[in-house]
KESEKOL-827998 format. One record per residue: residue number from 0; residue in three letters; x, y, z of N, C-alpha, C in turn. Coordinates in pm, 1 decimal. Layout:
% residues N
<r k="NUM" r="ALA" n_c1="X" n_c2="Y" n_c3="Z" ca_c1="X" ca_c2="Y" ca_c3="Z" c_c1="X" c_c2="Y" c_c3="Z"/>
...
//
This chain:
% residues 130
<r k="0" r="UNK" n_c1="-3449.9" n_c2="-518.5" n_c3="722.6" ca_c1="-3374.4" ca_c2="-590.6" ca_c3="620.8" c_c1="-3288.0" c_c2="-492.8" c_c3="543.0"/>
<r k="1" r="UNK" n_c1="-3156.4" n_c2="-539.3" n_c3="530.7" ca_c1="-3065.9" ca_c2="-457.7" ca_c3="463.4" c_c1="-3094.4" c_c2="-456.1" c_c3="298.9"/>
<r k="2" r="UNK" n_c1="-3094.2" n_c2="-349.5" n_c3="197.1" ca_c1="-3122.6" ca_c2="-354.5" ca_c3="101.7" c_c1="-2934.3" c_c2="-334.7" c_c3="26.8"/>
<r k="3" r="UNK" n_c1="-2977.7" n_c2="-418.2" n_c3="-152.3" ca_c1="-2849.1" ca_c2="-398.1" ca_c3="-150.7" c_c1="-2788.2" c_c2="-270.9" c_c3="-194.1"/>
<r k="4" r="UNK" n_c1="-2831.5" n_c2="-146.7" n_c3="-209.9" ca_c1="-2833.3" ca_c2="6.0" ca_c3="-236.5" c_c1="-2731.0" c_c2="13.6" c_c3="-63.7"/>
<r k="5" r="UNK" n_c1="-2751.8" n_c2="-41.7" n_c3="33.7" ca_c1="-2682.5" ca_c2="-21.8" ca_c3="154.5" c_c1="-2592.5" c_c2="-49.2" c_c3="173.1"/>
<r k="6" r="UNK" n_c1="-2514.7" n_c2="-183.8" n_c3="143.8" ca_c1="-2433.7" ca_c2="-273.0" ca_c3="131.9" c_c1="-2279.5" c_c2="-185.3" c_c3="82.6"/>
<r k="7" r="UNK" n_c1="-2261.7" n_c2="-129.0" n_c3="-73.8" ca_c1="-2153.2" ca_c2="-76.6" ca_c3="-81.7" c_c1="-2104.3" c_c2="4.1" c_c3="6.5"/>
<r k="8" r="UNK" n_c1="-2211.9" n_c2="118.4" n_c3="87.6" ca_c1="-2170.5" ca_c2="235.6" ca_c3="197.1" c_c1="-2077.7" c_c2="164.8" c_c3="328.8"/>
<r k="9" r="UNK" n_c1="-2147.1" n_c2="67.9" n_c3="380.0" ca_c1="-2120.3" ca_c2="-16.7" ca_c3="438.5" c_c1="-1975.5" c_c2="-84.4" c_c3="437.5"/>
<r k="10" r="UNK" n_c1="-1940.3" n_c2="-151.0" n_c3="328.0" ca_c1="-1811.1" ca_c2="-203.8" ca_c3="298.2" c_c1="-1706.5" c_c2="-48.0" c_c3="247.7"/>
<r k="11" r="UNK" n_c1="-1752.6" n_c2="10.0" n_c3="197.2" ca_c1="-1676.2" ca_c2="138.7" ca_c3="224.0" c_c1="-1595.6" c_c2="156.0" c_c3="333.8"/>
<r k="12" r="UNK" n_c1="-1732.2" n_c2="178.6" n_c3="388.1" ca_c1="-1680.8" ca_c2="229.9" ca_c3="599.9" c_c1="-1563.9" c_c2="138.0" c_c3="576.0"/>
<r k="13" r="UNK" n_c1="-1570.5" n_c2="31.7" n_c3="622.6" ca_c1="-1501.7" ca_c2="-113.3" ca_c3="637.6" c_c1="-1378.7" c_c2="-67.0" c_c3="602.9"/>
<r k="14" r="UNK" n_c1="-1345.2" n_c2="-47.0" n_c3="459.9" ca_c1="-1225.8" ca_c2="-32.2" ca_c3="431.8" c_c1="-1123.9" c_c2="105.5" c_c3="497.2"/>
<r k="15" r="UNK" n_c1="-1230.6" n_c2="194.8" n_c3="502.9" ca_c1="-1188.3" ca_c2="286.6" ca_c3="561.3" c_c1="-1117.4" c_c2="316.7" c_c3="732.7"/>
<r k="16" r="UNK" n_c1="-1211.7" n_c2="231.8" n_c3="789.4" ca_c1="-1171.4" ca_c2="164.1" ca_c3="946.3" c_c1="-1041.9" c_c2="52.6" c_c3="904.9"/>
<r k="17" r="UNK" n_c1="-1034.1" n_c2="4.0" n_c3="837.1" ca_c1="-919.7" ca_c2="-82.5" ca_c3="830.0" c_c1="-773.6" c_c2="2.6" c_c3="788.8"/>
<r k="18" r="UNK" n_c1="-820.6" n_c2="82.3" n_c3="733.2" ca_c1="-706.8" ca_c2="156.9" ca_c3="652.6" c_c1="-641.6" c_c2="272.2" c_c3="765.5"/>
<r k="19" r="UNK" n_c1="-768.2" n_c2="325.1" n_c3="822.1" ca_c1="-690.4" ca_c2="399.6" ca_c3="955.8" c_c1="-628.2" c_c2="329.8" c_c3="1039.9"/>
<r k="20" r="UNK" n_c1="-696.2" n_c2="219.4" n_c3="1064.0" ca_c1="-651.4" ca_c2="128.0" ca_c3="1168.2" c_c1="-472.4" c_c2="78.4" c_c3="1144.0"/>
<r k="21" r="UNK" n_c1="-465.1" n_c2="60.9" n_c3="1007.3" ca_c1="-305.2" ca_c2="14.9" ca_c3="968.5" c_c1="-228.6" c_c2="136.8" c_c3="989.4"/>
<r k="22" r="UNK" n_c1="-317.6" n_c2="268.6" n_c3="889.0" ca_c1="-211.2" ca_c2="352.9" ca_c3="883.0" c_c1="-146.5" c_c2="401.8" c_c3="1049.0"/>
<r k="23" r="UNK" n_c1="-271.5" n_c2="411.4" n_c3="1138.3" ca_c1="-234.8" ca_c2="438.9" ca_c3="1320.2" c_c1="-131.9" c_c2="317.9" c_c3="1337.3"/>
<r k="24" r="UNK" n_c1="-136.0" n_c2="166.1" n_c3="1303.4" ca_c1="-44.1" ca_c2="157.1" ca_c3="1374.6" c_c1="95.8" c_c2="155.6" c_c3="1301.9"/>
<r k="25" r="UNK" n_c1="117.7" n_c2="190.4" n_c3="1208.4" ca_c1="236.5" ca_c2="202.5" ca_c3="1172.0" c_c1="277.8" c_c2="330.5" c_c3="1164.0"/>
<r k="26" r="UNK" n_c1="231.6" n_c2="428.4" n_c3="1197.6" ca_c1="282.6" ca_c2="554.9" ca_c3="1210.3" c_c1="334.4" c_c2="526.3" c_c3="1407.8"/>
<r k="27" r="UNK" n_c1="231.2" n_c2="460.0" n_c3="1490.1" ca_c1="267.8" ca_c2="448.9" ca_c3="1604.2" c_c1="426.3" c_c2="360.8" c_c3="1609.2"/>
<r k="28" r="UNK" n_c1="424.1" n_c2="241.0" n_c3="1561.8" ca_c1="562.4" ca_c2="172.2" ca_c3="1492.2" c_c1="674.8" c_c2="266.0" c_c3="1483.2"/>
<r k="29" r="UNK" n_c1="663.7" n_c2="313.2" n_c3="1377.5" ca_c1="729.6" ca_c2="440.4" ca_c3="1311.7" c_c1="823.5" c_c2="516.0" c_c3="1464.6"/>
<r k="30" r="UNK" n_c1="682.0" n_c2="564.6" n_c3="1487.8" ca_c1="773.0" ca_c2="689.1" ca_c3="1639.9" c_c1="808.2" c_c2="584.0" c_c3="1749.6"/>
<r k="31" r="UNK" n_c1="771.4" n_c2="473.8" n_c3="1756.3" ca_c1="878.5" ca_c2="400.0" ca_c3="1852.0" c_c1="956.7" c_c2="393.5" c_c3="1787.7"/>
<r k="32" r="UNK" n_c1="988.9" n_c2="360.4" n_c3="1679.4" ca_c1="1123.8" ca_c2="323.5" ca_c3="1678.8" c_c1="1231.8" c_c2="467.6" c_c3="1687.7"/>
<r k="33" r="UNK" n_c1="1174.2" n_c2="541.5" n_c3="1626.6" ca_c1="1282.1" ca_c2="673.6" ca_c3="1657.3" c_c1="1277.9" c_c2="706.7" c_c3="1783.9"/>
<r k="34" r="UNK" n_c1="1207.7" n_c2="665.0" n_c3="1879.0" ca_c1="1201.7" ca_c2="756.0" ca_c3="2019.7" c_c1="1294.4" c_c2="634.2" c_c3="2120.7"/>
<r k="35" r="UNK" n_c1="1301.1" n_c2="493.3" n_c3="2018.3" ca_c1="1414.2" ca_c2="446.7" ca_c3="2091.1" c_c1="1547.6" c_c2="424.3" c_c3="2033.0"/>
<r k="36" r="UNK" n_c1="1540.0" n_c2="473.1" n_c3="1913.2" ca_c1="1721.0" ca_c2="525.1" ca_c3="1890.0" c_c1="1741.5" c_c2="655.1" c_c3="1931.5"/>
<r k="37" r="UNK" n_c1="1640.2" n_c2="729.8" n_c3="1970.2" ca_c1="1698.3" ca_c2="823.6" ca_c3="2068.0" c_c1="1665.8" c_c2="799.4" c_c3="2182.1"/>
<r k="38" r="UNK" n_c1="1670.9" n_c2="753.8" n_c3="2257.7" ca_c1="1708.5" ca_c2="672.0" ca_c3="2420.9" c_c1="1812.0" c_c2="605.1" c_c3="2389.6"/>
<r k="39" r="UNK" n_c1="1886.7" n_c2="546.6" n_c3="2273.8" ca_c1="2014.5" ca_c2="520.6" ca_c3="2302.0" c_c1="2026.8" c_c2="383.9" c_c3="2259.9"/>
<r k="40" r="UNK" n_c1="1932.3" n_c2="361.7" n_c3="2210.6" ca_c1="1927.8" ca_c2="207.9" ca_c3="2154.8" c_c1="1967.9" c_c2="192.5" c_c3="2040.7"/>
<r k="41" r="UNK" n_c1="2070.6" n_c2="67.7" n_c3="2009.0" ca_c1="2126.2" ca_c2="49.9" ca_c3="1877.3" c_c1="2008.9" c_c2="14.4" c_c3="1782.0"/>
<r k="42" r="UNK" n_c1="1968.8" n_c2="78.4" n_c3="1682.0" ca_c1="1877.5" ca_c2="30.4" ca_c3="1579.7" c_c1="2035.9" c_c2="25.1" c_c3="1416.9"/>
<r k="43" r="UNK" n_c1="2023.0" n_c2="-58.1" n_c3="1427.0" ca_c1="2113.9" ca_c2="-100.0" ca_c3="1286.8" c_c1="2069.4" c_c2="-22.4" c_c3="1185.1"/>
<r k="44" r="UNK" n_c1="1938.3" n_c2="-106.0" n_c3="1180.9" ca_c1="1888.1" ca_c2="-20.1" ca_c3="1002.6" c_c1="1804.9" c_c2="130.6" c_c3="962.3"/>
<r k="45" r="UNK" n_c1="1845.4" n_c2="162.4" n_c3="1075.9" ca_c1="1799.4" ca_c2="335.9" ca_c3="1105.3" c_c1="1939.8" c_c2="427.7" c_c3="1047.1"/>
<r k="46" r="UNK" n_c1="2039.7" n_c2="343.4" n_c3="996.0" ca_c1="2164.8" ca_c2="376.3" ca_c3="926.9" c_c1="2126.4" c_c2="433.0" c_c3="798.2"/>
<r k="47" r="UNK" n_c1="2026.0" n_c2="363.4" n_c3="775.6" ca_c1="1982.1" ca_c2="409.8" ca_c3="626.7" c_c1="2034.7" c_c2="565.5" c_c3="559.9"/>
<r k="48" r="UNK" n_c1="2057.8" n_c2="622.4" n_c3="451.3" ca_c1="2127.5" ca_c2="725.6" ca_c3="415.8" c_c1="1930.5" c_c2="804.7" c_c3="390.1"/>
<r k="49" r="UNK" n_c1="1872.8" n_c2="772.5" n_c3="354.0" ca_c1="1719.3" ca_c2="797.0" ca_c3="303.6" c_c1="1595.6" c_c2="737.6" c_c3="404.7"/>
<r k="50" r="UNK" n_c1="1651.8" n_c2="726.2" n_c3="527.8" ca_c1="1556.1" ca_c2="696.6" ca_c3="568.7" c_c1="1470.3" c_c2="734.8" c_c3="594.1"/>
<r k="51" r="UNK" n_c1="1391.6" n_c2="864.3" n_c3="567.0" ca_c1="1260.1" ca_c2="933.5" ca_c3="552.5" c_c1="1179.5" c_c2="875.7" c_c3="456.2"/>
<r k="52" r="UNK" n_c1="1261.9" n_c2="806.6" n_c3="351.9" ca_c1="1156.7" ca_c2="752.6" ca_c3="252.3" c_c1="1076.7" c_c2="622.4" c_c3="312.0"/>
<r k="53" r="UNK" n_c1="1096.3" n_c2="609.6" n_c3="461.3" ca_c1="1060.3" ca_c2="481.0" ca_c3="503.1" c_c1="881.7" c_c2="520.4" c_c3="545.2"/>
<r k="54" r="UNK" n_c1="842.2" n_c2="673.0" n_c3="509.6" ca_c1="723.1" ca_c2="780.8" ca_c3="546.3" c_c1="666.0" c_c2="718.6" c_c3="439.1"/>
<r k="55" r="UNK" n_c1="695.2" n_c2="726.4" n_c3="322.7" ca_c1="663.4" ca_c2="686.3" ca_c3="174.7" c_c1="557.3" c_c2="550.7" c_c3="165.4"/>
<r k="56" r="UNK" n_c1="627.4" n_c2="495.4" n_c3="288.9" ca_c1="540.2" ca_c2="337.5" ca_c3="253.9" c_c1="477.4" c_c2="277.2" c_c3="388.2"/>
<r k="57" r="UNK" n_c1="436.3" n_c2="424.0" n_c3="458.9" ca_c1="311.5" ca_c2="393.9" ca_c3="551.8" c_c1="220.9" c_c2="402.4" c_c3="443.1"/>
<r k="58" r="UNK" n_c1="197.7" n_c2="482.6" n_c3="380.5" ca_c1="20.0" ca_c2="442.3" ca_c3="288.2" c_c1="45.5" c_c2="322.4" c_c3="211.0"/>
<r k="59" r="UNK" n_c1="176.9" n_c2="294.5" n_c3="183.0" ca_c1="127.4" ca_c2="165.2" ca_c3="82.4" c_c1="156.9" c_c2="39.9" c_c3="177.7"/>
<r k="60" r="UNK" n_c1="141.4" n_c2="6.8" n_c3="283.4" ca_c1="128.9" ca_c2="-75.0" ca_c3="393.4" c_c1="-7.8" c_c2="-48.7" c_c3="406.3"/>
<r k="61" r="UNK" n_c1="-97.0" n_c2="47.7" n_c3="382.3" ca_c1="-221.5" ca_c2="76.5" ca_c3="410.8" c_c1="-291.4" c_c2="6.3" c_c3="263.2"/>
<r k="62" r="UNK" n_c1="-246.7" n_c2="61.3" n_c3="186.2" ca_c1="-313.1" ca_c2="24.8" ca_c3="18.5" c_c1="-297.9" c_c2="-106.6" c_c3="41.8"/>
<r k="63" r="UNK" n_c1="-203.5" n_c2="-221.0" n_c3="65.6" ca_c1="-175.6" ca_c2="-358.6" ca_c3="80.0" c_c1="-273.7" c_c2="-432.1" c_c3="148.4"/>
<r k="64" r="UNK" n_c1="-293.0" n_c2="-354.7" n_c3="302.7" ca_c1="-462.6" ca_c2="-428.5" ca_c3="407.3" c_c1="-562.1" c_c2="-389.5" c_c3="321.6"/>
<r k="65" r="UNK" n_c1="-574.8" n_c2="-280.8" n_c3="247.9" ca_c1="-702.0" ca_c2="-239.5" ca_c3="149.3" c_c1="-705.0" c_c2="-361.0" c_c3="88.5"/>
<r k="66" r="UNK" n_c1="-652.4" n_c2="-414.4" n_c3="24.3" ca_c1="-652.5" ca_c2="-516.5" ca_c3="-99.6" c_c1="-711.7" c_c2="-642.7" c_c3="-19.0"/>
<r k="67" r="UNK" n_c1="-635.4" n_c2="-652.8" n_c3="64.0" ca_c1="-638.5" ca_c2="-788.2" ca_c3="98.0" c_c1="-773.1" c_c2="-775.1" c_c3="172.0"/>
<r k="68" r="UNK" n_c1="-840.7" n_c2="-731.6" n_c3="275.3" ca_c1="-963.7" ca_c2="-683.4" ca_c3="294.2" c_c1="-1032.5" c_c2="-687.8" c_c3="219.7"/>
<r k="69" r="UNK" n_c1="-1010.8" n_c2="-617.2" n_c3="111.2" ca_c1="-1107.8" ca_c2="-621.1" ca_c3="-2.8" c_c1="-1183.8" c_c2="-746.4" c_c3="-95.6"/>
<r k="70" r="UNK" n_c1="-1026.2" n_c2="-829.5" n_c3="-78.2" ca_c1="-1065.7" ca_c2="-969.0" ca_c3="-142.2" c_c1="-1144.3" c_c2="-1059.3" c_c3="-71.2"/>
<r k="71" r="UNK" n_c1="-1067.5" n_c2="-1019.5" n_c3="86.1" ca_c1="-1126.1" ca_c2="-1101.8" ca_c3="132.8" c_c1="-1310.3" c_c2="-1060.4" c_c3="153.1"/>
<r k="72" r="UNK" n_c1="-1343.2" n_c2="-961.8" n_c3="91.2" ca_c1="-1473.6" ca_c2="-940.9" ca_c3="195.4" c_c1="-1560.5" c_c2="-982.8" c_c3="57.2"/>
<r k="73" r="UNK" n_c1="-1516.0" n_c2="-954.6" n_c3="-76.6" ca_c1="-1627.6" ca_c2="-954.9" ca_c3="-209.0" c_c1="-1566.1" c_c2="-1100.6" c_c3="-207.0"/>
<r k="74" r="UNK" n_c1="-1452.6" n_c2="-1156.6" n_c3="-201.0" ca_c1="-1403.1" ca_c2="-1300.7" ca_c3="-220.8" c_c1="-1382.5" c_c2="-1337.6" c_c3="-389.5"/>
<r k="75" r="UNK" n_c1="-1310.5" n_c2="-1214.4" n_c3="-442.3" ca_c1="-1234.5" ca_c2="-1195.3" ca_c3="-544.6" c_c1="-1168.5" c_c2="-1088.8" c_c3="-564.8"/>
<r k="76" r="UNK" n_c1="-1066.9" n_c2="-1109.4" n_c3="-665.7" ca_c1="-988.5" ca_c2="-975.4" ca_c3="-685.5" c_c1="-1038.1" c_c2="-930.8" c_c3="-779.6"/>
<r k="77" r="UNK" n_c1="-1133.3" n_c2="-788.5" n_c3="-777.6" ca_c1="-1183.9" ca_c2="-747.1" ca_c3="-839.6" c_c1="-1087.2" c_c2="-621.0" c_c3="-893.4"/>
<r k="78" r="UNK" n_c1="-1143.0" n_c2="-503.7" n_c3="-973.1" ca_c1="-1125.6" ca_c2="-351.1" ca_c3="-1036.3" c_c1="-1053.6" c_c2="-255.2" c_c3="-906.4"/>
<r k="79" r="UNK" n_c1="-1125.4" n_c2="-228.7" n_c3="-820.5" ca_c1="-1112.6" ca_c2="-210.6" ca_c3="-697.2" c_c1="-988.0" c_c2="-219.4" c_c3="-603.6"/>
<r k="80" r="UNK" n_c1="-994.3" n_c2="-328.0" n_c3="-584.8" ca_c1="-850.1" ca_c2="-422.9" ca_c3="-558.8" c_c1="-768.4" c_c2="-411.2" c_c3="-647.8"/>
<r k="81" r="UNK" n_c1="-754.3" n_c2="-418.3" n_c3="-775.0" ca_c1="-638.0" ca_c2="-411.4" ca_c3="-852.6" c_c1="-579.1" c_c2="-245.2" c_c3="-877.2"/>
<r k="82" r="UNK" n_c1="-710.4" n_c2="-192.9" n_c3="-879.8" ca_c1="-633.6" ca_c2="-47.2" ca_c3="-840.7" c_c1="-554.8" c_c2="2.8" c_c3="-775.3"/>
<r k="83" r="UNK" n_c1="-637.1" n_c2="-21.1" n_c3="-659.9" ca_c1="-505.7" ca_c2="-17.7" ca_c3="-519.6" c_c1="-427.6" c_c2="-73.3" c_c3="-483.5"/>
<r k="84" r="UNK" n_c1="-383.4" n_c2="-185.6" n_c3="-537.7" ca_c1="-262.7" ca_c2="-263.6" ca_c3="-565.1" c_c1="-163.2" c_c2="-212.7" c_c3="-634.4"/>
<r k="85" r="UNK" n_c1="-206.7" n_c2="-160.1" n_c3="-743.7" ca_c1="-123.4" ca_c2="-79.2" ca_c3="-873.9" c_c1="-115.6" c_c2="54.9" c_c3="-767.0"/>
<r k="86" r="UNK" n_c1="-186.7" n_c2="125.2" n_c3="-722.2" ca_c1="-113.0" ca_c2="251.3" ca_c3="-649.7" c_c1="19.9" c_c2="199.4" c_c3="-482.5"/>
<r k="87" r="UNK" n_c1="-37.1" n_c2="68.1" n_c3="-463.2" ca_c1="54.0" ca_c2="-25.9" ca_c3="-343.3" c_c1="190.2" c_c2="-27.4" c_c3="-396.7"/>
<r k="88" r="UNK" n_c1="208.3" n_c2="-47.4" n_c3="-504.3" ca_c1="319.8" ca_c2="-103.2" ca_c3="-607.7" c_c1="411.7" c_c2="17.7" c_c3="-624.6"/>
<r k="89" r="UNK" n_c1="329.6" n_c2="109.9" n_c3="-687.6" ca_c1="408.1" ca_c2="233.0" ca_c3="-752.9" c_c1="440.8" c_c2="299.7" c_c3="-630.7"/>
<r k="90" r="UNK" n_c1="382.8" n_c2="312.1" n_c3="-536.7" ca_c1="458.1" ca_c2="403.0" ca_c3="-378.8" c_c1="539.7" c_c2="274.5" c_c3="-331.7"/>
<r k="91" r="UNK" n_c1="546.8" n_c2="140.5" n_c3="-346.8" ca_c1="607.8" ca_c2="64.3" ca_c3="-270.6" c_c1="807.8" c_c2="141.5" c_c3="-377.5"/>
<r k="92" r="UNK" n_c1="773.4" n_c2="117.0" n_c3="-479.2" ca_c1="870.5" ca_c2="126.4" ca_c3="-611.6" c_c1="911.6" c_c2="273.2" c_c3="-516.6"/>
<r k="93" r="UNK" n_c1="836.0" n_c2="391.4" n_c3="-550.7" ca_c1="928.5" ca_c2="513.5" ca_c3="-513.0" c_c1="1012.9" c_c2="509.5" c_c3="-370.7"/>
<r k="94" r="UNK" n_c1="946.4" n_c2="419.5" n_c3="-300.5" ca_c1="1015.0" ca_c2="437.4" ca_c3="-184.0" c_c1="1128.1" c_c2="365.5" c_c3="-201.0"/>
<r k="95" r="UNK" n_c1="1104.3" n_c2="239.0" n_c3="-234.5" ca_c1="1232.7" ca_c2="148.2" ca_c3="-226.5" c_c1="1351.5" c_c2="186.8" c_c3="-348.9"/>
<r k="96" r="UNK" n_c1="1331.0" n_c2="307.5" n_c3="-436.6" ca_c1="1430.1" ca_c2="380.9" ca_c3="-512.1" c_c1="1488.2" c_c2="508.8" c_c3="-434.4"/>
<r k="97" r="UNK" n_c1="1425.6" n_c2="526.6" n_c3="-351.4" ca_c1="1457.0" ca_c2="655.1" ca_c3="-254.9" c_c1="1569.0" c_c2="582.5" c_c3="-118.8"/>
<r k="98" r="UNK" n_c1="1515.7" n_c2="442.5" n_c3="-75.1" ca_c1="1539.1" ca_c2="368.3" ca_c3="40.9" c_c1="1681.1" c_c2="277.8" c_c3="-9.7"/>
<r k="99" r="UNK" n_c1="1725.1" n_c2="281.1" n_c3="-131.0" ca_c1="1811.3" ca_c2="190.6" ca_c3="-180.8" c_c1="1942.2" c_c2="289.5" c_c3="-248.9"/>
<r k="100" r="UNK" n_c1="1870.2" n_c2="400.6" n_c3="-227.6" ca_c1="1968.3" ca_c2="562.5" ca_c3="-301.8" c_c1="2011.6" c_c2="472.4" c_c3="-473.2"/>
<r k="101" r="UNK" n_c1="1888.5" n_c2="424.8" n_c3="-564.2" ca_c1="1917.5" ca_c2="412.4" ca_c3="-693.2" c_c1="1892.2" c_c2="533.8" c_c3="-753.0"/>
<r k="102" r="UNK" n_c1="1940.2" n_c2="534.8" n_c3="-909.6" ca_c1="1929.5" ca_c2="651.4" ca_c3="-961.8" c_c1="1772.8" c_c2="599.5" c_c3="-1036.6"/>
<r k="103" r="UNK" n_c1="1679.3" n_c2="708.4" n_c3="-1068.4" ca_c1="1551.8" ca_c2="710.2" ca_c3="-1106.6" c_c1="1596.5" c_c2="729.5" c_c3="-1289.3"/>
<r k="104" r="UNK" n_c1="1690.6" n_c2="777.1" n_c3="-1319.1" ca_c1="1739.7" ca_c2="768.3" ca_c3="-1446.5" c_c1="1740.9" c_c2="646.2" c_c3="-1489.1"/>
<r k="105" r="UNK" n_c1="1823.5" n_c2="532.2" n_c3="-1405.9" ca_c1="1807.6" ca_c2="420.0" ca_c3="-1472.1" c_c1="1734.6" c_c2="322.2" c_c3="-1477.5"/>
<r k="106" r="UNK" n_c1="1621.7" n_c2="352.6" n_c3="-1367.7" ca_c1="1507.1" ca_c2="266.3" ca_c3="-1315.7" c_c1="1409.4" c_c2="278.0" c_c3="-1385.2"/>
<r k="107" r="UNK" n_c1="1394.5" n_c2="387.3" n_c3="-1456.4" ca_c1="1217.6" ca_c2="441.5" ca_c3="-1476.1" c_c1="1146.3" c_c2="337.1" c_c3="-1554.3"/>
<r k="108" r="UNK" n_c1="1216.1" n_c2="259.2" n_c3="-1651.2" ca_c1="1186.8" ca_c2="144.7" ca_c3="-1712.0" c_c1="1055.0" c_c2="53.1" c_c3="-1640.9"/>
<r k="109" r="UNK" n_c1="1138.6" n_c2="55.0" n_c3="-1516.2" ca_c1="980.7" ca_c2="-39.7" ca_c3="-1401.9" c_c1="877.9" c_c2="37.9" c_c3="-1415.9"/>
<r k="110" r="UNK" n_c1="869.3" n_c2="149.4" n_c3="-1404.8" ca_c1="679.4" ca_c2="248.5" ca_c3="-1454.0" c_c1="654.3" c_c2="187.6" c_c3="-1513.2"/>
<r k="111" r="UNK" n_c1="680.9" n_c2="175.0" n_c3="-1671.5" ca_c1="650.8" ca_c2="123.6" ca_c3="-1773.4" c_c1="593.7" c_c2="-34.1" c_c3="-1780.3"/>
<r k="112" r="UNK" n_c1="738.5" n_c2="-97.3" n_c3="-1710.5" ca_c1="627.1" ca_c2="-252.9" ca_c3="-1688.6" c_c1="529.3" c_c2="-222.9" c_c3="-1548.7"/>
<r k="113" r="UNK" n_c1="487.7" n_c2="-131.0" n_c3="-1460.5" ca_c1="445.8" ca_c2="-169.1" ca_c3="-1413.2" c_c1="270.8" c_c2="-119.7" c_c3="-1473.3"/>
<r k="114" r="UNK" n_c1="291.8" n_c2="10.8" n_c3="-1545.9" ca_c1="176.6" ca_c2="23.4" ca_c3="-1636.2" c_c1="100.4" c_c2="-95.9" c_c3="-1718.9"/>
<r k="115" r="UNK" n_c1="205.1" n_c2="-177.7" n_c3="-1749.0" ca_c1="192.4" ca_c2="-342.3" ca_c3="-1813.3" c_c1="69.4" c_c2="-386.1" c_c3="-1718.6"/>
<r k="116" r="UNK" n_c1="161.3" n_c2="-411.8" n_c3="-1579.0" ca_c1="93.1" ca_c2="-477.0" ca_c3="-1496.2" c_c1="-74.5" c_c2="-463.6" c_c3="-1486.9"/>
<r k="117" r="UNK" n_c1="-62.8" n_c2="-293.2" n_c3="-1483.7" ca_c1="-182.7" ca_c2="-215.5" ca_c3="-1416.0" c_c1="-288.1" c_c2="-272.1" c_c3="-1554.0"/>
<r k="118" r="UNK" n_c1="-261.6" n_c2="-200.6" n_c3="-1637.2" ca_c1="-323.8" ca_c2="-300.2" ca_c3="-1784.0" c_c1="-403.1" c_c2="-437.6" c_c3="-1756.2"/>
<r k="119" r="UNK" n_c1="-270.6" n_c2="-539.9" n_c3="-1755.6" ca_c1="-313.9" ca_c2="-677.3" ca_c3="-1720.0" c_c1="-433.4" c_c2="-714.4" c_c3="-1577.6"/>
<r k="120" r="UNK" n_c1="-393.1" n_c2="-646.6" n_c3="-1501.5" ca_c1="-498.3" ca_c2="-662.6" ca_c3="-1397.1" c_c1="-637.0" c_c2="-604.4" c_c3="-1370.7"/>
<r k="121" r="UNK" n_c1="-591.1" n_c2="-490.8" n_c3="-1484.1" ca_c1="-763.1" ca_c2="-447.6" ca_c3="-1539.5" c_c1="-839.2" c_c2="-580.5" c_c3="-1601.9"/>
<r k="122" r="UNK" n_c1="-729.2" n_c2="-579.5" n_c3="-1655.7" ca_c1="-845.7" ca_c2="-640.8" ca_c3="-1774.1" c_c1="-839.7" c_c2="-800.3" c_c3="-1702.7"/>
<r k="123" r="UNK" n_c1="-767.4" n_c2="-825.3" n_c3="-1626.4" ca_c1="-860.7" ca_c2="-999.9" ca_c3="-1516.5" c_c1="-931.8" c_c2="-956.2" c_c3="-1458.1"/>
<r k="124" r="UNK" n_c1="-953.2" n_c2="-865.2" n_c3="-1384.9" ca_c1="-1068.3" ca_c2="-788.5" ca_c3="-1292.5" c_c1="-1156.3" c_c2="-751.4" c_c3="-1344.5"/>
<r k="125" r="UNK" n_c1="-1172.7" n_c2="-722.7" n_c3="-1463.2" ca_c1="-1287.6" ca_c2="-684.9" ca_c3="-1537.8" c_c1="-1365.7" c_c2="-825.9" c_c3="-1594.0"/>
<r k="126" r="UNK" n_c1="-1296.0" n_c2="-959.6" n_c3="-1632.8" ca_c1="-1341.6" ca_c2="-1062.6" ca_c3="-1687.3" c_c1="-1388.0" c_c2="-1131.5" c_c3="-1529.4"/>
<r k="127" r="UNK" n_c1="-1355.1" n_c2="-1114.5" n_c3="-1428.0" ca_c1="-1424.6" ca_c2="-1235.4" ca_c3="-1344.7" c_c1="-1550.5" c_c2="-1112.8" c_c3="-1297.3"/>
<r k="128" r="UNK" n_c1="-1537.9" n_c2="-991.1" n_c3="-1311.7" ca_c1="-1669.3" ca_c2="-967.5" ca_c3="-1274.3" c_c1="-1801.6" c_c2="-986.4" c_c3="-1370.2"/>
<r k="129" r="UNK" n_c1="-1774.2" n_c2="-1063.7" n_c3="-1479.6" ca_c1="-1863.4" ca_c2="-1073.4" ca_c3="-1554.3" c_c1="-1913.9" c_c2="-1214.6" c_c3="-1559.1"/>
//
């Protein structure tokens, strides 16, 4: 019989197998697609002026299955989940300021609400676990 002292190690693993599992295949994603705009294939949006920042948001494609995994396995959005959502967010943000060539001078404003955010979702995640 499983005791529940076992249980967190367990869902750990879990997340951890899920998280390699995304990050492998989108890094595999990733080098197809460059290994077929170099064979000669038109890729349109490989035009990008920044497209290295497209590296930026393999982990937060990973932080995103974390979450959702996560909810789905406790079957709420807990502390946990909202964490890694708030780190999903803020690498999704740097990339897509890197991927869009905005200036970070006039953006930085979004940190700020998104600190809001991170705030607000503490503190719902903290009230349904109680």
């Amino acid at each position: 019989m499983m005791t529940d002292e076992k249980l967190p190690a367990a869902t750990d693993n879990s997340d951890k197998v899920i998280y390699r599992i995304t990050m492998g295949i989108v890094v595999i994603l990733v080098g197809l697609l460059f290994l077929a705009k170099e064979q000669g294939y038109n890729l349109d949006f490989l035009w990008i002026k920044n497209w290295w920042a497209l590296f930026i948001l393999i982990p937060a494609v990973a932080m995103y299955a974390r979450v959702i995994s996560r909810v789905r396995r406790v079957g709420r959005f807990d502390a946990d989940a909202a964490g890694t959502l708030i780190g999903a967010l803020s690498t999704s943000l740097v990339a897509g300021l890197f991927l869009l060539d905005l200036n970070f001078g006039k953006w930085w404003p979004v940190f700020v609400i998104l600190g809001g955010v991170a705030i607000l979702l503490s503190a719902f995640s903290r009230n349904t676990e109680s």
